[in-house]
VOLUM-365693 format. One line per 5 residues: number of its first residue (from 1); their letters; for each residue x, y, z of N, C-alpha, C. Coordinates in steps of 0.001 Angstrom, whole numbers. Layout:
NUM> a> X Y Z X Y Z X Y Z ~ ...
END
This chain:
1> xxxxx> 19199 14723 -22241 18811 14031 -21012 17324 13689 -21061 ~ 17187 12547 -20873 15749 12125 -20444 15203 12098 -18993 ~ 13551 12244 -19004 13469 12600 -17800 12100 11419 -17709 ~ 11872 10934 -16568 10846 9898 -16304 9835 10305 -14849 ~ 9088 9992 -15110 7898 10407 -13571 7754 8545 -12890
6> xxxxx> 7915 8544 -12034 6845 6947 -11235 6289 7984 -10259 ~ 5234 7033 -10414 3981 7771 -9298 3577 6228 -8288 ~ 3275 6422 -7569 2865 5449 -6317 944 5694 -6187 ~ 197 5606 -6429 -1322 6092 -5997 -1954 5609 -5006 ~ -1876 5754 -4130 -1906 5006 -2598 -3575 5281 -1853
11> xxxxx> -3773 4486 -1171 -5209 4566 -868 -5259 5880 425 ~ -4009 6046 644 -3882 7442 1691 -3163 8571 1659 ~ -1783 8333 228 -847 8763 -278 -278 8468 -1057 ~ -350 9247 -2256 -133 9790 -3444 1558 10065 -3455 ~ 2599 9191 -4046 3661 9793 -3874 3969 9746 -5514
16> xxxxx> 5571 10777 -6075 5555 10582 -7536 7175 11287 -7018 ~ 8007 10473 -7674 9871 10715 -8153 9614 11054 -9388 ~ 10597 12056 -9898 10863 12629 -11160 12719 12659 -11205 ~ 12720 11472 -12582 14531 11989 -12421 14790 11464 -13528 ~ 16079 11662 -14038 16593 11226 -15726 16826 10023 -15658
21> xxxxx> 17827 9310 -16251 18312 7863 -16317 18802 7008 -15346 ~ 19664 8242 -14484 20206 7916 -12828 20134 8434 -11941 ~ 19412 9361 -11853 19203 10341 -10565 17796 10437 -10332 ~ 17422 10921 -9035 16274 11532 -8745 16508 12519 -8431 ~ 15881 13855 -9574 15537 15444 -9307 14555 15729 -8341
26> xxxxx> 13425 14941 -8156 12761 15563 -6900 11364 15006 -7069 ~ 10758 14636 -5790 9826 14294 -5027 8354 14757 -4424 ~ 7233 14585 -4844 6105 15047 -4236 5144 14075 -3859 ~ 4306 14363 -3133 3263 13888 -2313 2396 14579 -2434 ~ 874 13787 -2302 -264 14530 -2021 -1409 13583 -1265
31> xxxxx> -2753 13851 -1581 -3245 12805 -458 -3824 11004 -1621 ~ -4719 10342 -1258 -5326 9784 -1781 -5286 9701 -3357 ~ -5189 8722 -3988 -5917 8623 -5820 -6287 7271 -5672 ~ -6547 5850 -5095 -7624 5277 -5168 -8959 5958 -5629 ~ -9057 5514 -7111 -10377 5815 -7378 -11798 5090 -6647
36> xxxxx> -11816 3664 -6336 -12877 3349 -6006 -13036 3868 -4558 ~ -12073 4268 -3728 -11979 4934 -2326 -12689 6502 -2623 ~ -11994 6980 -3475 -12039 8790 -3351 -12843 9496 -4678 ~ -13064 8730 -5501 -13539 8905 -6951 -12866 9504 -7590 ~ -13249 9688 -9114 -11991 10394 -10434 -11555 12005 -9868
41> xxxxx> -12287 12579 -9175 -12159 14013 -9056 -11069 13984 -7962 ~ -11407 13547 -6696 -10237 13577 -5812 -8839 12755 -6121 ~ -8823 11461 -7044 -7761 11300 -7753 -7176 11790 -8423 ~ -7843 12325 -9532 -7125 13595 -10183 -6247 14751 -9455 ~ -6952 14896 -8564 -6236 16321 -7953 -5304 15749 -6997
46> xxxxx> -5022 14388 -6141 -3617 13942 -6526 -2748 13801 -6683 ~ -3208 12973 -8096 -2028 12695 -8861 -1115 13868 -9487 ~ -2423 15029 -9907 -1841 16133 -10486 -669 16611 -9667 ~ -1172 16890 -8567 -494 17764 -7455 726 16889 -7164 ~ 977 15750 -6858 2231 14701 -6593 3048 15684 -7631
51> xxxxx> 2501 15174 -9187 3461 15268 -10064 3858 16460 -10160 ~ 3171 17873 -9980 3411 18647 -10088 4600 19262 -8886 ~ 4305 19314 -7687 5200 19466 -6427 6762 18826 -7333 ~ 6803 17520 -7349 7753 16155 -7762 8642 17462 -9187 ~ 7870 17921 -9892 8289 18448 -10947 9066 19841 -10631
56> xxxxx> 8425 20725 -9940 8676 21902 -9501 10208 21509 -8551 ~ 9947 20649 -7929 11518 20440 -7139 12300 20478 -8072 ~ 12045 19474 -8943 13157 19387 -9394 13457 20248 -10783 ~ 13117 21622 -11332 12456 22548 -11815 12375 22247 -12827 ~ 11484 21579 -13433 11192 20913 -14589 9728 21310 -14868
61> xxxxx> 9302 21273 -16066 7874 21557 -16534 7035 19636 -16753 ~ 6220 19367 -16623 5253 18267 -15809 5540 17526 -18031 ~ 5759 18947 -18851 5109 18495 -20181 6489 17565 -20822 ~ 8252 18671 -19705 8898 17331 -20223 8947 16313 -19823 ~ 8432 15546 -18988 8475 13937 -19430 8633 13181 -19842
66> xxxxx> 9281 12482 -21090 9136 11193 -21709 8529 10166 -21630 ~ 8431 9918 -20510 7791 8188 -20005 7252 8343 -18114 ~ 6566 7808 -18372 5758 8135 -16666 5406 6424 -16356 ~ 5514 6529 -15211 4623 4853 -14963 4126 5301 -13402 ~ 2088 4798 -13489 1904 4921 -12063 1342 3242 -12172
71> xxxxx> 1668 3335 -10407 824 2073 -10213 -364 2363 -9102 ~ -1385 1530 -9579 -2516 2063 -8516 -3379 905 -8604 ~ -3877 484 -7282 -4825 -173 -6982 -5702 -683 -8434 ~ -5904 -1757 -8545 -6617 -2147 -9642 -6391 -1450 -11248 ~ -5297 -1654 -11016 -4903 -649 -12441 -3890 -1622 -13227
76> xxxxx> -4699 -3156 -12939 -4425 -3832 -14196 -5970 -4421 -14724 ~ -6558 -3713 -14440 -8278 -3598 -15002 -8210 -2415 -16196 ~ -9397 -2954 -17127 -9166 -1925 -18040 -9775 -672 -18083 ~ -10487 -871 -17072 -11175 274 -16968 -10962 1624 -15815 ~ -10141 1134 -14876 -9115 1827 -13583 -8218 1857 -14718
81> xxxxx> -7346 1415 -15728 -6202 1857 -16380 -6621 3189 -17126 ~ -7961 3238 -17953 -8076 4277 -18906 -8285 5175 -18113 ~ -8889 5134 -16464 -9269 6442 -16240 -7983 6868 -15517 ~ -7047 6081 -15243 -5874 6541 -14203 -4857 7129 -15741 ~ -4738 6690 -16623 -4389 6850 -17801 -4781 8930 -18427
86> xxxxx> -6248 8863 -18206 -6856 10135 -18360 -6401 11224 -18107 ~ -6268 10446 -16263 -6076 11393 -15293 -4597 12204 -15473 ~ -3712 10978 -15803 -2499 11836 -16000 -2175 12415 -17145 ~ -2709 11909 -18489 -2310 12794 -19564 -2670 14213 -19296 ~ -3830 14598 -18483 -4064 15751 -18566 -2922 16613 -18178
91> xxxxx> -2061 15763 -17175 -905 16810 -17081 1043 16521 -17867 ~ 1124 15005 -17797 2403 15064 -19052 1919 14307 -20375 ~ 2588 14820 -21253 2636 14381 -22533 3347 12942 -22808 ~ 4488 12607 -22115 4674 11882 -22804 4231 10216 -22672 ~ 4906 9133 -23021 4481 8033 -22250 3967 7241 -21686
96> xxxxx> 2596 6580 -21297 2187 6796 -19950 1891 4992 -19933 ~ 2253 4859 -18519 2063 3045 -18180 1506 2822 -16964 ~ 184 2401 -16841 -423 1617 -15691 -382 552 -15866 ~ 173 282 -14044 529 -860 -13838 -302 -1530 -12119 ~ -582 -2224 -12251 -999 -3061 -10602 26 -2633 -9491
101> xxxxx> -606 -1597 -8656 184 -1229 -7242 1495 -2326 -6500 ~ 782 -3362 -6799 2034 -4578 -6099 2978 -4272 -7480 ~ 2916 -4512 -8689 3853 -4327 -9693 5014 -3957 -9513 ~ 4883 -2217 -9253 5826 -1665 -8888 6549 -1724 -7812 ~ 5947 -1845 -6317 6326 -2889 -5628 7300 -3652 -5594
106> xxxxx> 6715 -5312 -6299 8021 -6045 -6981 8959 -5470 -7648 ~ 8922 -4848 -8183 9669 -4220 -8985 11186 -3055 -8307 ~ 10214 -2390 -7171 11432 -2009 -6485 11908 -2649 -5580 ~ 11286 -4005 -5380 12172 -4742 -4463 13269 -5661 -4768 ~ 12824 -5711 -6090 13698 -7196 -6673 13841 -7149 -8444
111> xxxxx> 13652 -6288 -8992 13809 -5616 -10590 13261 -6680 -10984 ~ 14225 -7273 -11738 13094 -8414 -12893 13109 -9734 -11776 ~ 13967 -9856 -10639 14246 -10842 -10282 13227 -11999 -9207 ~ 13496 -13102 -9109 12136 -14035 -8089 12252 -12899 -6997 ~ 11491 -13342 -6327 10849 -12784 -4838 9551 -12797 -4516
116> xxxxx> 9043 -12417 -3226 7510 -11796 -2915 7858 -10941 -2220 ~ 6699 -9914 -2496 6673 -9018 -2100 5640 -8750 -1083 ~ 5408 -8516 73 3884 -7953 598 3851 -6479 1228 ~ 2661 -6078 731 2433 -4536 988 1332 -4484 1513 ~ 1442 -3733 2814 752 -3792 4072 402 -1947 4380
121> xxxxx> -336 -1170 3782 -801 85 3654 -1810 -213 3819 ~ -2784 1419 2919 -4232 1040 3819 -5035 297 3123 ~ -5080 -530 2200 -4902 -2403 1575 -3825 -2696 2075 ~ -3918 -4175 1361 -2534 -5269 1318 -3088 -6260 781 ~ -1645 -6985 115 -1815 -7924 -585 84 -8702 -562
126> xxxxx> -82 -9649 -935 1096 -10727 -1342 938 -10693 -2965 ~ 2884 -10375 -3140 2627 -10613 -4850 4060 -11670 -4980 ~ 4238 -12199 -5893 5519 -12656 -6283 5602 -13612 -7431 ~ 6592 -13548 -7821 7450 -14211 -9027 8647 -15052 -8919 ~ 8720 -16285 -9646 9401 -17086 -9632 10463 -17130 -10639
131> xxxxx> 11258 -17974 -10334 12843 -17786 -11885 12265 -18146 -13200 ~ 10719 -19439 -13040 10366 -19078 -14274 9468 -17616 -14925 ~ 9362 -16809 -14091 8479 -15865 -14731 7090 -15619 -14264 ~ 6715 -16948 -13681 5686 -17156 -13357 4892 -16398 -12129 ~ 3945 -16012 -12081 3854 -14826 -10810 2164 -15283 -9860
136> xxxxx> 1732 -14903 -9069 1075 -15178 -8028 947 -14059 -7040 ~ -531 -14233 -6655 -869 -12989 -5294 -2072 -13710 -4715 ~ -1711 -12944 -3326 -2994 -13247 -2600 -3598 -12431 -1703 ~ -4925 -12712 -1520 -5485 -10921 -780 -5548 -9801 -1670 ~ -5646 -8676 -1016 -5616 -7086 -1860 -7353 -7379 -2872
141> xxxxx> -8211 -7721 -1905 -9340 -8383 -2890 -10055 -7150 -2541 ~ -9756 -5772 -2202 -10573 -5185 -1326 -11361 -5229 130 ~ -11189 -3835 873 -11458 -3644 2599 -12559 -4280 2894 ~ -13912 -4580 2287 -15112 -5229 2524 -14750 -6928 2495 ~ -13716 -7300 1681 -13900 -9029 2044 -11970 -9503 1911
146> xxxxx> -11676 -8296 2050 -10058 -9034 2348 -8993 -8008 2834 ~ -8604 -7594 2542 -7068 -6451 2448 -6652 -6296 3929 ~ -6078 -8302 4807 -5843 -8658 5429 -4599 -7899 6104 ~ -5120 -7688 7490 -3390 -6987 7791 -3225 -5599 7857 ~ -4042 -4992 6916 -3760 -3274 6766 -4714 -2704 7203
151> xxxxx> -4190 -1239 6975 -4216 -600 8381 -6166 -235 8741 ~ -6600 -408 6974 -7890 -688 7183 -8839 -1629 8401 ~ -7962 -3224 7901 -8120 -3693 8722 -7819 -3532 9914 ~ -6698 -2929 10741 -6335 -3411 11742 -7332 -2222 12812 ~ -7771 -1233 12238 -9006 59 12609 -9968 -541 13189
156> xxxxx> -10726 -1325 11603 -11943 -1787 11946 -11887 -2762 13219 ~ -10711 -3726 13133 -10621 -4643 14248 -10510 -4622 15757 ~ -9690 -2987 15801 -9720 -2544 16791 -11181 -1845 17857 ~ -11690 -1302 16226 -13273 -750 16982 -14234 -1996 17607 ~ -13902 -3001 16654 -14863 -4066 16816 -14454 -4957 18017
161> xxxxx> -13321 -4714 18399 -12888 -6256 19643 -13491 -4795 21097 ~ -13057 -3532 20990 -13692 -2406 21713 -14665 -2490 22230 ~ -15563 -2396 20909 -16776 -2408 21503 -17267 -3589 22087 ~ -17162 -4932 21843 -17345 -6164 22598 -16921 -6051 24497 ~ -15581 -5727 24118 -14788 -4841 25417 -16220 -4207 26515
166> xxxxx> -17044 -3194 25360 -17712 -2127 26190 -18914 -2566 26333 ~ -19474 -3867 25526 -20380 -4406 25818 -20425 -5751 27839 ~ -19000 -5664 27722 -18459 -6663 29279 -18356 -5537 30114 ~ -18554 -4298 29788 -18637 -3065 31050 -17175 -2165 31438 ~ -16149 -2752 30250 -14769 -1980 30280 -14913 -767 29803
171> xxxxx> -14151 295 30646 -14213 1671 29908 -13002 1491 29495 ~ -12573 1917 28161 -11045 2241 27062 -10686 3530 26957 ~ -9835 3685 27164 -8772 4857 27244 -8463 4995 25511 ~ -8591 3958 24629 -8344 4145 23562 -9340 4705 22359 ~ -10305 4425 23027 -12120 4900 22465 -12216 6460 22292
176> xxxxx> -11735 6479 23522 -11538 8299 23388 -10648 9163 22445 ~ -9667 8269 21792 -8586 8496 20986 -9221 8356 20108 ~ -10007 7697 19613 -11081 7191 18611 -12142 8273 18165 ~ -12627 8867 19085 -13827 9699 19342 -13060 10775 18664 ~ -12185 11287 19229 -10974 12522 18856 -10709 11942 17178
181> xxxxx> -10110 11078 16762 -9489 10819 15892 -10762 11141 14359 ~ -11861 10738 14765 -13032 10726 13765 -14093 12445 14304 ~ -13441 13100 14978 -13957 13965 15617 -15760 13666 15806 ~ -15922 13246 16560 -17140 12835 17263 -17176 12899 18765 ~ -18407 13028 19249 -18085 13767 20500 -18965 12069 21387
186> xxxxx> -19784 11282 21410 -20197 10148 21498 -20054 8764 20800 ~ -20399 8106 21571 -20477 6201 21162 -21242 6118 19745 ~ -22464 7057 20503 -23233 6620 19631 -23381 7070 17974 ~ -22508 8676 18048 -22041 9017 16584 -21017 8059 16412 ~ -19866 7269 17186 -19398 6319 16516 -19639 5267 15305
191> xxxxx> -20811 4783 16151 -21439 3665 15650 -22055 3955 14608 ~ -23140 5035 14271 -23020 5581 13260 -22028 6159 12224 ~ -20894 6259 12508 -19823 6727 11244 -19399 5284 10775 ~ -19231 4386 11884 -18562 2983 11737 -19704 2258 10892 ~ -20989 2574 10933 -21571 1646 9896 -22393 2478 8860
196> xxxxx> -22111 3858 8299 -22474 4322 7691 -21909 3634 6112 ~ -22704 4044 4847 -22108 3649 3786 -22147 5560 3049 ~ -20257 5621 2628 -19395 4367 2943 -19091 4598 4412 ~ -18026 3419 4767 -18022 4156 6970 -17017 4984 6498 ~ -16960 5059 8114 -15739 5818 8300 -14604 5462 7981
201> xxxxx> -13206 6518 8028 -12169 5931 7913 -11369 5225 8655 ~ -11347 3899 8811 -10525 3091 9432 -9012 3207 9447 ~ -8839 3027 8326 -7462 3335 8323 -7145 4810 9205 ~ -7791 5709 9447 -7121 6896 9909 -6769 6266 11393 ~ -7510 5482 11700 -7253 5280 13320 -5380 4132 13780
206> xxxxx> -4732 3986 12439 -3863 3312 12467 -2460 4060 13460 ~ -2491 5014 13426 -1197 5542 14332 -1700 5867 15622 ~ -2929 6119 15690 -3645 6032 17402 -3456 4689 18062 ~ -3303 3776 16913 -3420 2409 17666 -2109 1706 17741 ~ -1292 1983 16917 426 1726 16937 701 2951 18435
211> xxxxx> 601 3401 18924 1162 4463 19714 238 3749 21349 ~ -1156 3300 21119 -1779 2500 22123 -743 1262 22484 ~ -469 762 21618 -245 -417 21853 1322 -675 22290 ~ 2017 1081 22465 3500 1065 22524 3422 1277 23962 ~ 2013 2024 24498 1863 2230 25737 1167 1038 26320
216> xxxxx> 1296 75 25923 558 -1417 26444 -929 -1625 26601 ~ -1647 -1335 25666 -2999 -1123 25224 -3302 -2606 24737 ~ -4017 -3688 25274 -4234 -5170 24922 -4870 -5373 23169 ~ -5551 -4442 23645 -6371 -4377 22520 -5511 -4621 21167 ~ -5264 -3294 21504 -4124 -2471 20062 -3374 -3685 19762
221> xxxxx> -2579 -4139 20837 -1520 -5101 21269 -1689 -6247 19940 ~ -2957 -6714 20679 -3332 -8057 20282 -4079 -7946 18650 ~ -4339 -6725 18439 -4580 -6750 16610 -3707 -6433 16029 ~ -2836 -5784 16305 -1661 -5566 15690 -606 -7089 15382 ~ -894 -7917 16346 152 -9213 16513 -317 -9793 15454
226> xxxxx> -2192 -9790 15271 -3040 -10839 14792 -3032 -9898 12996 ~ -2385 -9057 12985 -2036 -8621 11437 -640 -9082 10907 ~ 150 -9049 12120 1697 -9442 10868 1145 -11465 10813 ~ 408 -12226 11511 -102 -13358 11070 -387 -13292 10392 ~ -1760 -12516 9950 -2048 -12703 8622 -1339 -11847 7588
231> xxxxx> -224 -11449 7555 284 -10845 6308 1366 -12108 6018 ~ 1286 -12526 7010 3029 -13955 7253 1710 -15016 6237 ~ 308 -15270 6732 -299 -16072 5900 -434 -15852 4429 ~ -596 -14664 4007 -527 -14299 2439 601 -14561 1831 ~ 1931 -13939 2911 3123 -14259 1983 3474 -15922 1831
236> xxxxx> 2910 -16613 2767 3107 -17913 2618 2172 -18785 1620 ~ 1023 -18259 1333 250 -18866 111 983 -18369 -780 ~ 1714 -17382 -1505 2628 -17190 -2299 3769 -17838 -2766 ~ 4282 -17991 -1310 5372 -18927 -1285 5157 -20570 -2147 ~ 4096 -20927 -1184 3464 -22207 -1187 3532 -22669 -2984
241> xxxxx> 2362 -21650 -3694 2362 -21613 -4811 3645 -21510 -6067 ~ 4335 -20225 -5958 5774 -20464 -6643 6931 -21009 -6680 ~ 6830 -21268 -5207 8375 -21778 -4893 7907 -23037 -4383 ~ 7148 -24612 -4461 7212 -25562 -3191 8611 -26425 -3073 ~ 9436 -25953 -3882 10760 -27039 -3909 11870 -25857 -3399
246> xxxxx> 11704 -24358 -3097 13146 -23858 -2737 12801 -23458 -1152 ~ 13906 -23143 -262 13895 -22783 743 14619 -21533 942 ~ 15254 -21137 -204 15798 -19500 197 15203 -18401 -390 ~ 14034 -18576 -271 13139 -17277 -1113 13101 -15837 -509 ~ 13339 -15200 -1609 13145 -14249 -981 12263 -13012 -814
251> xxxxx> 12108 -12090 566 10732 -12236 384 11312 -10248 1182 ~ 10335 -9794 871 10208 -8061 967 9341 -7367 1614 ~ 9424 -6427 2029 7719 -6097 2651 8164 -4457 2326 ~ 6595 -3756 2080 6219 -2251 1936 5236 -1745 2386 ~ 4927 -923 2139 3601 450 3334 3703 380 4297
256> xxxxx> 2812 1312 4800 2939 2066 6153 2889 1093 7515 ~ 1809 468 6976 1575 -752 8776 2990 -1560 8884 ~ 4019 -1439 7545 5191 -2501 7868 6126 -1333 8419 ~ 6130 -396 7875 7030 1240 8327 6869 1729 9491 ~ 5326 1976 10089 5533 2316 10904 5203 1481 12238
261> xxxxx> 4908 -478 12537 4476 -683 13273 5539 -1812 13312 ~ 6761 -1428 14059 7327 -2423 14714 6797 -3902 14659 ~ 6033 -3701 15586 5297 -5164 16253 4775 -6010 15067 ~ 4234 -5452 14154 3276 -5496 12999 4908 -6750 12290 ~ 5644 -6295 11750 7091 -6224 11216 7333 -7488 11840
266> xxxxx> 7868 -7320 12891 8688 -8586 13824 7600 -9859 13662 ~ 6526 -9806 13945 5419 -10827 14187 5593 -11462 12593 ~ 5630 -10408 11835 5118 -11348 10209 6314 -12291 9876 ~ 7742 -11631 10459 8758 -12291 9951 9140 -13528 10808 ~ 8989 -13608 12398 8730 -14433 13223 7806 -15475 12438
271> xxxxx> 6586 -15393 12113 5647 -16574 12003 5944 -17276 10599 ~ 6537 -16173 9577 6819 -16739 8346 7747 -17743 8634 ~ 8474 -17373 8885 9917 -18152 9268 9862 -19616 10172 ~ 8507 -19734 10832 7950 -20715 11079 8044 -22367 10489 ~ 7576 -21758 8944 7322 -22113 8124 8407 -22475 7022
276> xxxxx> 8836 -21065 7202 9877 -21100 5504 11295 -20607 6364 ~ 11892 -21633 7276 12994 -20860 8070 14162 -20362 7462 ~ 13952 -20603 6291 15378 -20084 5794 15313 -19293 4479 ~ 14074 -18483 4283 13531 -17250 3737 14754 -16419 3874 ~ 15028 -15542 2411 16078 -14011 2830 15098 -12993 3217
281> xxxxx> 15251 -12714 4111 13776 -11619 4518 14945 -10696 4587 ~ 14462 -9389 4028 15039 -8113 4508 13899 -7413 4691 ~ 14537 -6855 5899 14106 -5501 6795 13847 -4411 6299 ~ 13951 -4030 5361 13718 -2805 5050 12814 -2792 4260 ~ 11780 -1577 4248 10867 -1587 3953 11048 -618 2636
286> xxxxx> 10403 -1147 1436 10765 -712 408 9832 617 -431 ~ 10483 1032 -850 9563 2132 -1719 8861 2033 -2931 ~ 8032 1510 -3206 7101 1141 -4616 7122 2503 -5343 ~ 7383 3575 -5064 7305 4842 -6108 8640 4589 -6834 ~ 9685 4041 -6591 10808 3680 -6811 10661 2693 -7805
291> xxxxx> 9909 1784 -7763 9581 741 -8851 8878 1148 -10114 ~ 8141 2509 -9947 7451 2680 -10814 8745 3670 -11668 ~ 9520 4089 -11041 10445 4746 -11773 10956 4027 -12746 ~ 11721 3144 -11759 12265 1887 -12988 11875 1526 -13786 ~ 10904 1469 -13774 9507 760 -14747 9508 1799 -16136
296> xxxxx> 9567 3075 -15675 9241 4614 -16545 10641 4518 -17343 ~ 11782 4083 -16763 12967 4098 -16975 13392 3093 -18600 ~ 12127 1895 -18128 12695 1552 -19019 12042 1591 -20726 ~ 12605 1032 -21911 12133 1337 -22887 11177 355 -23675 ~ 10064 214 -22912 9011 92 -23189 7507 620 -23957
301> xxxxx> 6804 73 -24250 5877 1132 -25313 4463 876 -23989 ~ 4000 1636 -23629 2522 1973 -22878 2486 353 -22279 ~ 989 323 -22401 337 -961 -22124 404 -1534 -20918 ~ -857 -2170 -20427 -650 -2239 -18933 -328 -3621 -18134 ~ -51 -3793 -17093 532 -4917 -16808 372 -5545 -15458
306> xxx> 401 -6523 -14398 32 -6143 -13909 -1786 -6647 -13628 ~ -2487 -7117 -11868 -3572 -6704 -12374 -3935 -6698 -10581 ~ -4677 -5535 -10154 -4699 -5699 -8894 -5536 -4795 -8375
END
């Protein structure tokens, strides 16, 4: 029996499946491995820990392995590949394939087949491939000048339309959730965490503001609407680009802001559909650790692929 690892390296969560040819033996999680977010040390510990938990379920030693595939943020660069590469030999022997986070992604949404994919975590980006092979993305350029839609964004957007809010003399019920959420006890340590380098974490404020906005919070409301737009805009420069002659494309969505924000969800597929009304959109939100399995699964030699 052969046994394969996919790992997911997520800018907030670290996930990794371990299973033979057709099964999955078992599953772990840990926090962060974005290196340019958390650096090599907190990635490492990780990825380690995913694989290791992932391994122990399913009571296996990390060294049998055969073939592993992670995908992670910019890990079709060569230089995020060798160190994400590093990171894991230190713990299996065998195999090892970095690949671009959307990769796997596509990959568990649609195997070798056309589609786009968009993944809306704490980045995002639009990826997809056409029947010729041919592939395309847009966004995922990084939180400082793009990674439209996620949950990065939808934080910062929220602090920022806020404080405008508190500059017209509104007090927010959601600020205080804010204050709590970054544990700070004032505005004014806000403002300081919010423009410190690096800031604060934005993304953490993403389920304070899905839960605002379930209790009818305008704010929340109205950035949350103004993210599945722009994730409906990425997947449609995708579209635009691979497909301009078909109308049944089909199209996928993954991470957390599509998992856990309703509103986020309905809005992107509403506005796409605008556009491309007769898109196969499915609902379900897919698992990219799943892609990287497949990926591990199959019989391939290293080398990376992929670039994101």
């Amino acid at each position: 029996m052969s046994l394969f690892a996919g790992i997911d390296g997520g800018g907030s969560t670290t996930r990794c499946v371990v299973g033979d040819e057709v099964s999955i033996l078992g599953r772990g999680e840990a926090g962060p491995s974005n290196i340019v977010r958390v650096g090599e040390r907190d990635a490492h510990d990780a990825i380690t820990s995913a694989v290791k938990l992932a391994c122990s379920e399913a009571k296996i030693e990390p060294s049998k392995l055969q073939r592993s595939c992670i995908g992670v943020a910019g890990g079709g660069r060569s230089e995020t590949a060798r160190q994400v590469r590093q990171i894991l030999s230190t713990i299996v022997t065998g195999e090892i394939e970095v690949v671009g986070d959307m990769v796997i992604a596509l990959e568990a949404a649609f195997g070798a087949g056309p589609g786009v994919i968009v993944v809306a975590g704490t980045g995002s980006i639009a990826y997809g491939r056409n029947g010729a092979g041919e592939t395309a993305r847009a966004g995922g350029w990084g939180f400082a000048i793009s990674d439209e839609g996620s949950a990065h964004w939808i934080g910062r957007a929220v602090v920022s339309q806020a404080m405008r809010a508190n500059d017209e003399g509104q007090k927010l019920e959601l600020m205080k959730e804010v204050l709590k959420a970054w544990r700070l006890d004032t505005w004014e340590q806000m403002i300081m965490a919010a423009n410190a380098s690096p800031p604060a974490d934005f993304a953490q404020l993403f389920p304070i503001i899905v839960a605002a906005a379930d209790h009818h919070d305008s704010i929340a409301h109205d950035v949350l609407t103004r993210a599945g737009r722009e994730l409906a805009r990425l997947a449609g420069t995708v579209i635009a680009r691979l497909f301009p002659n078909e109308v049944d494309v089909r199209v996928a969505i993954a991470g957390g802001v599509f998992g856990n924000a309703p509103l986020v969800r309905h809005v992107f597929y509403n506005q796409l559909r605008l556009s491309y009304p007769k898109i196969l959109a499915s609902e379900t939100v897919v698992e990219p650790v799943l892609g990287a399995l497949k990926i591990a699964r199959k019989a391939t030699k290293g080398g990376t692929i992929g670039a994101h």
